[in-house]
C-alpha positions in Angstrom: -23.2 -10.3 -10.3 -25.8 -12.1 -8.0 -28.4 -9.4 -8.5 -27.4 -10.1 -12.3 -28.2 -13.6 -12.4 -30.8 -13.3 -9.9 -32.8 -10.7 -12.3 -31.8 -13.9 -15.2 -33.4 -16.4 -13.0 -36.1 -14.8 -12.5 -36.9 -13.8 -16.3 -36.1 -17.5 -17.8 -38.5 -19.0 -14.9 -41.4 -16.5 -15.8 -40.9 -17.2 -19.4 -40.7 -21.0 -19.4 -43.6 -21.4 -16.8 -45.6 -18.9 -19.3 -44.7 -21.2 -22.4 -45.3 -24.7 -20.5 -48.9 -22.7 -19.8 -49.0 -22.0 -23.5 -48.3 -25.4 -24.4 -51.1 -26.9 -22.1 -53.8 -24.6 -23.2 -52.8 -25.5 -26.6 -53.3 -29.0 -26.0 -56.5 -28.5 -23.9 -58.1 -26.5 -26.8 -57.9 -28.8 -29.2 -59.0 -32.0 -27.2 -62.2 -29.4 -25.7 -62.9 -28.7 -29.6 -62.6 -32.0 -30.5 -65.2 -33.2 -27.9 -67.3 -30.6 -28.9 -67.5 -32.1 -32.4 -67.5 -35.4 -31.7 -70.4 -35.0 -29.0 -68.8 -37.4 -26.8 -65.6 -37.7 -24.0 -65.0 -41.2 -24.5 -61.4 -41.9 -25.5 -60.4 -38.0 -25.2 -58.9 -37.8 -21.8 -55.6 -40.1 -22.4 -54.0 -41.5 -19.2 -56.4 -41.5 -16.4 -53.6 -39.4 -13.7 -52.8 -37.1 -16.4 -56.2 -35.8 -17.8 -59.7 -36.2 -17.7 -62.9 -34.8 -20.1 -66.3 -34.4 -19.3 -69.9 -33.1 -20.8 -71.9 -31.3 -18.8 -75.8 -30.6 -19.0 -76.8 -26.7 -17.9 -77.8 -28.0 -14.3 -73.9 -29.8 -13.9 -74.9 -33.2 -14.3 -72.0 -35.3 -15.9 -73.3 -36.7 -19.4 -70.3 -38.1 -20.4 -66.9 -38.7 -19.1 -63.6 -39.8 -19.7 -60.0 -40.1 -17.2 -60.2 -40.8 -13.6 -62.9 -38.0 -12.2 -66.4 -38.9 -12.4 -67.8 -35.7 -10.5 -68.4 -32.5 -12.1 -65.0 -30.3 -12.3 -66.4 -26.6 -12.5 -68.9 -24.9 -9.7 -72.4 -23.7 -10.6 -70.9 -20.1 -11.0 -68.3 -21.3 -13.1 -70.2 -23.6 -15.1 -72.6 -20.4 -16.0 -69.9 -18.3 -17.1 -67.9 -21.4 -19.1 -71.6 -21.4 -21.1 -70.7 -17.7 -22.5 -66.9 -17.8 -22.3 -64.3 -20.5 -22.5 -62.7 -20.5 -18.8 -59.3 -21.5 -18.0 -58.8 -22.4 -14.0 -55.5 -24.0 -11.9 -57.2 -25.9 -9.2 -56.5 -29.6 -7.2 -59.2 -32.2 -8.8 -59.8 -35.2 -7.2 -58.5 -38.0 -9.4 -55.7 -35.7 -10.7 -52.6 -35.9 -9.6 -50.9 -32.2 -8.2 -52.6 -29.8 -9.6 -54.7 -29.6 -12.8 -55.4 -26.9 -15.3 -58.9 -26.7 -16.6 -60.5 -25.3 -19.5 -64.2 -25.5 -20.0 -66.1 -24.4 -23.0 -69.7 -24.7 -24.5 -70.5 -27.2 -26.9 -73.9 -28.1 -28.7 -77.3 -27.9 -27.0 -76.2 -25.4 -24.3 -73.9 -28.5 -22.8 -70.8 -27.4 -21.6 -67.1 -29.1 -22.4 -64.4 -29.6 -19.3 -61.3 -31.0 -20.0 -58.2 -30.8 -17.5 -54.2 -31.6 -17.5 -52.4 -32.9 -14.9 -49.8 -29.7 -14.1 -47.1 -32.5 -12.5 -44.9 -32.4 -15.6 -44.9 -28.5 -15.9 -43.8 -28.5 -12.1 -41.1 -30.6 -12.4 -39.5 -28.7 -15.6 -39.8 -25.7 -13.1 -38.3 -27.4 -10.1 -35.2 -28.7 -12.0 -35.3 -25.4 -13.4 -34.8 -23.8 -9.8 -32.5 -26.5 -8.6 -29.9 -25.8 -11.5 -30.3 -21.8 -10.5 -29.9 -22.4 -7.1 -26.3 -24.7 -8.0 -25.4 -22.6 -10.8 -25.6 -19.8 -9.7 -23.3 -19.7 -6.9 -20.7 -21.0 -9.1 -21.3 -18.9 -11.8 -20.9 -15.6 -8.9 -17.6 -17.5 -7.8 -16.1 -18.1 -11.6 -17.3 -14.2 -12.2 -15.2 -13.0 -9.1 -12.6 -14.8 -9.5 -12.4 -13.6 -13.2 -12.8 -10.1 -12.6 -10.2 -10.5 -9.6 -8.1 -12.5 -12.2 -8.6 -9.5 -14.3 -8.4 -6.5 -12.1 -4.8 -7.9 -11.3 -3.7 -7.8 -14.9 -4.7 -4.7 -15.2 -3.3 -3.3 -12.2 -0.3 -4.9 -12.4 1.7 -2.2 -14.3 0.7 -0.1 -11.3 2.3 -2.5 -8.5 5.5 -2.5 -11.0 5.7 1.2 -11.2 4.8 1.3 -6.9 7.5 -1.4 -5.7 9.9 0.3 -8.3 9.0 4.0 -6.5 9.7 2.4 -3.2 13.4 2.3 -4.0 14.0 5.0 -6.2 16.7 7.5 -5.0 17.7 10.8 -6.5 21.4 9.9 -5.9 21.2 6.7 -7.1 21.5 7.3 -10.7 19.0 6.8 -13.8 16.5 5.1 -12.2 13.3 5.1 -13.7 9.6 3.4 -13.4 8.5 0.4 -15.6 6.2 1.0 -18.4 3.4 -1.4 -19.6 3.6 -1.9 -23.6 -0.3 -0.8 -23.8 -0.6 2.7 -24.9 -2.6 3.5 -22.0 -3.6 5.7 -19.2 -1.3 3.8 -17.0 1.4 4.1 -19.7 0.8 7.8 -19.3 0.6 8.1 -15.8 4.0 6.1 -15.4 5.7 8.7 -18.1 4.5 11.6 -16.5 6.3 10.3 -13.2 9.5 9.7 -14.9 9.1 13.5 -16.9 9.2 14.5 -12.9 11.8 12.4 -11.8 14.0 13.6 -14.3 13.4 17.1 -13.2 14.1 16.3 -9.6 17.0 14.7 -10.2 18.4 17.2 -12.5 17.5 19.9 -9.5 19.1 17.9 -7.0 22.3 17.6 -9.1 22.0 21.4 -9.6 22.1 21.7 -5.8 24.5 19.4 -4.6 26.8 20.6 -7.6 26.0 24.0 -6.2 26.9 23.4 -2.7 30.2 21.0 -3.0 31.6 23.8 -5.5 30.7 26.4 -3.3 31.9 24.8 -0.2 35.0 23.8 -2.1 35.7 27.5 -3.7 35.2 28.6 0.2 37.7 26.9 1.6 40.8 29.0 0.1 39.4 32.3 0.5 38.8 31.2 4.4 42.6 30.3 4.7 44.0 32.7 3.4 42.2 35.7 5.9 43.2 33.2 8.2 46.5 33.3 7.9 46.4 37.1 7.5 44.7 37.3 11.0 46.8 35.4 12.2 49.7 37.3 10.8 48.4 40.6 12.5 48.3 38.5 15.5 51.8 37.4 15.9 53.3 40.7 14.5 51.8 42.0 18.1 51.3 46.2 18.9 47.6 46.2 19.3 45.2 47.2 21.8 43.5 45.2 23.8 40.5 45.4 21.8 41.8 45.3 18.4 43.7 41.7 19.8 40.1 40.7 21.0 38.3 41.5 17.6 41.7 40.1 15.6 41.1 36.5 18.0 37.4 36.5 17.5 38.0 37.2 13.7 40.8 33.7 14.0 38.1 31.9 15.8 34.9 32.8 12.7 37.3 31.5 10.4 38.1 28.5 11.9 33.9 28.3 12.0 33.7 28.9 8.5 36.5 26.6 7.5 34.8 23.9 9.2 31.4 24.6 7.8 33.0 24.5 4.7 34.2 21.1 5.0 30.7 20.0 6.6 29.2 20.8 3.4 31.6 19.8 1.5 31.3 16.0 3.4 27.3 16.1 2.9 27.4 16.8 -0.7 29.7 13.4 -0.9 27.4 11.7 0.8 24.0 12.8 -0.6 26.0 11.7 -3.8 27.0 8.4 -2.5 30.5 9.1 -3.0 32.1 9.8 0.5 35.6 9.1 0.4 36.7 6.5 2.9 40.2 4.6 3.1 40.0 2.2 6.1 43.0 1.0 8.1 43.4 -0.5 11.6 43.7 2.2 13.8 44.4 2.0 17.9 41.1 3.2 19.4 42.9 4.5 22.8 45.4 6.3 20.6 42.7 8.1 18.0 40.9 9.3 21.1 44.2 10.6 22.0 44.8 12.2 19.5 41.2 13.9 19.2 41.7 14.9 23.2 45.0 16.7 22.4 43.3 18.7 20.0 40.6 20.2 21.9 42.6 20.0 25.4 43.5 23.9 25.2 39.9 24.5 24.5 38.8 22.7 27.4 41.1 24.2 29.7 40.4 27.8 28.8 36.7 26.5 30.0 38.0 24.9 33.0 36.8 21.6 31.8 38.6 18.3 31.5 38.9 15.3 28.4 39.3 12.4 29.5 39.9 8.9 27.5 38.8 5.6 28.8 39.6 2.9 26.5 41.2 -0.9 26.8 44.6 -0.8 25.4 45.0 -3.6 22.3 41.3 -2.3 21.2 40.7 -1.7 17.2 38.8 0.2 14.8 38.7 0.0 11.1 38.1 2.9 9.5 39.2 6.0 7.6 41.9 8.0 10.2 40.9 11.4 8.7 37.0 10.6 8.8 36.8 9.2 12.3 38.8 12.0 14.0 36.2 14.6 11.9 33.0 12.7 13.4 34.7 12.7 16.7 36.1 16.2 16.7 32.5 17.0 15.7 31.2 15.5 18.8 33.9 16.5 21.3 33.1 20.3 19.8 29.4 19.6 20.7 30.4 18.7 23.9 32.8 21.5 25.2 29.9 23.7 23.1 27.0 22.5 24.6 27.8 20.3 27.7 28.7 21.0 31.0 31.8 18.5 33.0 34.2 16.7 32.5 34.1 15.1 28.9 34.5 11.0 28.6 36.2 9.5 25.2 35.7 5.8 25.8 35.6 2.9 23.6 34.3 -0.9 23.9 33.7 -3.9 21.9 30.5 -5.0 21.3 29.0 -8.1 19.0 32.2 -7.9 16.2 32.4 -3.7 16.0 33.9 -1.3 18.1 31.8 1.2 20.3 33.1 4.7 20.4 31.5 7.6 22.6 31.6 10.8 23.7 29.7 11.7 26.7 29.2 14.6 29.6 27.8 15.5 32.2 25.3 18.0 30.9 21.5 17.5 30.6 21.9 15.6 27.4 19.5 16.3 24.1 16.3 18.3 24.7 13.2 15.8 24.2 11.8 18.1 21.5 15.0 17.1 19.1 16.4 13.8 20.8 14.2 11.7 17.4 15.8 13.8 15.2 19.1 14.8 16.7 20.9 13.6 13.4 19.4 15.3 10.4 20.8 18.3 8.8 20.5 21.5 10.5 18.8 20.2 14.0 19.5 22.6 16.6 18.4 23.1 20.5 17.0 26.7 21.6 20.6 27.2 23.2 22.1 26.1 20.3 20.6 28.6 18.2 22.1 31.3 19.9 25.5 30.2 19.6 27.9 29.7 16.2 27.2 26.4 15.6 26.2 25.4 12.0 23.3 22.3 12.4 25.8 20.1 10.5 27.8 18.4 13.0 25.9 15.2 14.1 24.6 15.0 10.9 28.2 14.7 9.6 28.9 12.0 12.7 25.9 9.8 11.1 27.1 10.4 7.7 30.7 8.9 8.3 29.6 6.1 10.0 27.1 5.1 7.7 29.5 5.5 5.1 31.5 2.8 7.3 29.2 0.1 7.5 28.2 1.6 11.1 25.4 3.7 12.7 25.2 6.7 15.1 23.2 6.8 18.1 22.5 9.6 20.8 21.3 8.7 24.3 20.9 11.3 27.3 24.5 13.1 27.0 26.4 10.5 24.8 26.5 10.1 21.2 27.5 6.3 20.2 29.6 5.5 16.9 29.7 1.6 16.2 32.0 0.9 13.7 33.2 -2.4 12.4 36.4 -3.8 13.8 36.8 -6.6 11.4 37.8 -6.8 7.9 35.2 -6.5 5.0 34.3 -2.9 4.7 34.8 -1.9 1.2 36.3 1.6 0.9 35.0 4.5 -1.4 36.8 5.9 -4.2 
């Protein structure tokens, strides 16, 4: 834009300048042929500062003149070539205000016409001329920006709609789809082209989590029942040693499956936003009891011991079945992957209740620590053993879906839960 109305000044100064020129030679041409043909200057010159005429012989000796200069205007070169062709000079004349413009001509008897112009009034038209440039223009480069800012906005506004609305959109969070503009545009295109895809991801991600809850779901009778076959064989007794072995091992990949079965049953309720939760007060010291009985043959087939270490009167709010998952989850982890005695304690802290599970073993490698909670995160040792990737990713799942969070630090994992009333439970 300033290159715009630069190239503008520059054009309407050139062009006025050459018409004010226009206009003075007119003038000056008609008062030189008028001299010419009257033989005299006298009364031709007008106001003495503005213009002057004089008659000049072929050796430049004024023979008649008129204004305020009274010595010959043109040079003895000059006046030689005025006598074959009029002449047209800009020069400072004594008597003349500024600058003068000058036209000389022959007239009768080889005597040569002069008249000049005073140029004063032509550089003042220009000057103003300049001045307004020089004010207008920067406001006319600020109007223009702020105009095509003003504009650029309007038009880009559809886009910031359709970017804030992308910023929230979730697969599982139902129909949700990006705004529109009413102009039949390439923004208008662009925005249904994103929802044509969000529509297809969303259909494939109902595909899958439909896939997976059925599947997990379908698994979990199939699992029971060879369970309870196995575990038939078991008690009827008879075996060898080595069929008992392969019979126990068989027991124990159930109880594996049955449990990945339910993990993947939980993460397809929560990917959905539907994980069922029914809170209640519950005893803190006596849910970690609970969860120790469970695994206390386990720990003492690995010479290890579960301990609890929680204040008496403390509560938790939450969903009895949930919480004892989450924390059988990390109490597995624990007698799976850590080494010492393992601590189930619980503390208040800022209106929720704190509880942990924590070893003695080297804690998280560093390479996973960030990421300890997302699906399917295992160590190098874990790999090796039967563990499915799911369990902490479970823990963060139930807690979330209490109102709480789940954190891991060293050899502990945290679960703060609230301990007051307000949680609203799912269906």
């Amino acid at each position: 834009m300033v290159l715009v109305l630069a190239a503008a000044g520059a054009f309407v100064y050139v062009e006025l300048r050459a018409e004010l020129d226009a206009s003075v030679d007119a003038a000056l041409r008609a008062r030189a042929a008028a001299i010419a043909q009257a033989g005299t200057a006298a009364g031709a010159a007008g106001e003495a500062e503005e213009g002057f005429a004089q008659t000049l012989d072929p050796s430049g000796r004024v023979l008649a003149a008129a204004g305020g200069v009274r010595e010959a205007a043109l040079t003895p070169a000059e006046l030689r070539l005025a006598a074959r062709e009029p002449v047209v000079l800009e020069r400072a004349v004594d008597g003349i205000e500024g600058t003068a413009r000058v036209l000389a001509r022959a007239a009768r008897d080889s005597d040569v016409v002069v008249v000049g112009q005073s140029l004063e009034d032509r550089d003042e038209t220009l000057s103003a001329l300049v001045a307004a440039f020089a004010l207008g223009g920067p406001l006319a480069v600020v109007a223009a920006s702020l105009l095509g800012y003003a504009l650029a906005a309007a038009g880009l506004a559809p886009v910031e709609a359709m970017r804030r609305r992308a910023a929230g959109v979730s697969l599982a969070a139902g129909e949700q789809r990006l705004p529109l503009p009413p102009a039949h545009d390439e923004v208008r295109r662009l925005g249904e082209t994103l929802n044509d895809m969000l529509d297809r991801l969303r259909r494939s991600f109902e595909r899958e989590r439909r896939f997976v809850a059925d599947a997990s779901h379908e698994l979990r009778t199939p699992v029971a029942v060879i369970k309870t076959e196995l575990e038939g064989a078991l008690r009827a007794g008879g075996h060898q040693l080595e069929v008992r072995a392969a019979l126990v091992a068989a027991v124990e990949e159930c109880d594996h499956l049955a449990q990945l079965a339910g993990d993947l049953l939980v993460i397809a309720r929560a990917a959905d936003g539907r994980l069922p939760v029914r809170a209640e007060r519950l005893d803190a010291a006596s849910v970690l009891e609970d969860v120790r009985l469970r695994f206390a043959d386990r720990a003492a087939r690995q010479d290890r011991q579960v301990r609890v270490d929680a204040a008496p009167g403390l509560t938790v709010l939450a969903d009895p079945l949930r919480l004892r998952q989450a924390l059988g989850n990390l109490l597995d982890n624990a007698l799976r992957y850590g080494q010492g005695t393992v601590v189930l304690s619980a503390r208040a802290a800022d209106g929720a209740t704190e509880l942990e599970v924590g070893d003695q073993g080297p804690g998280f490698p560093p390479a996973i620590a960030d990421r300890a909670f997302e699906r399917f995160t295992r160590g190098d040792e874990a790999r090796s053993g039967p563990g499915t990737g799911l369990g902490l990713a479970i823990v963060r799942a139930i807690a979330e879906a209490h109102g709480g969070h789940a954190a891991a630090v060293g050899a502990a994992v945290t679960l703060s839960l609230p301990s007051q009333s307000g949680l609203s439970s799912g269906p």
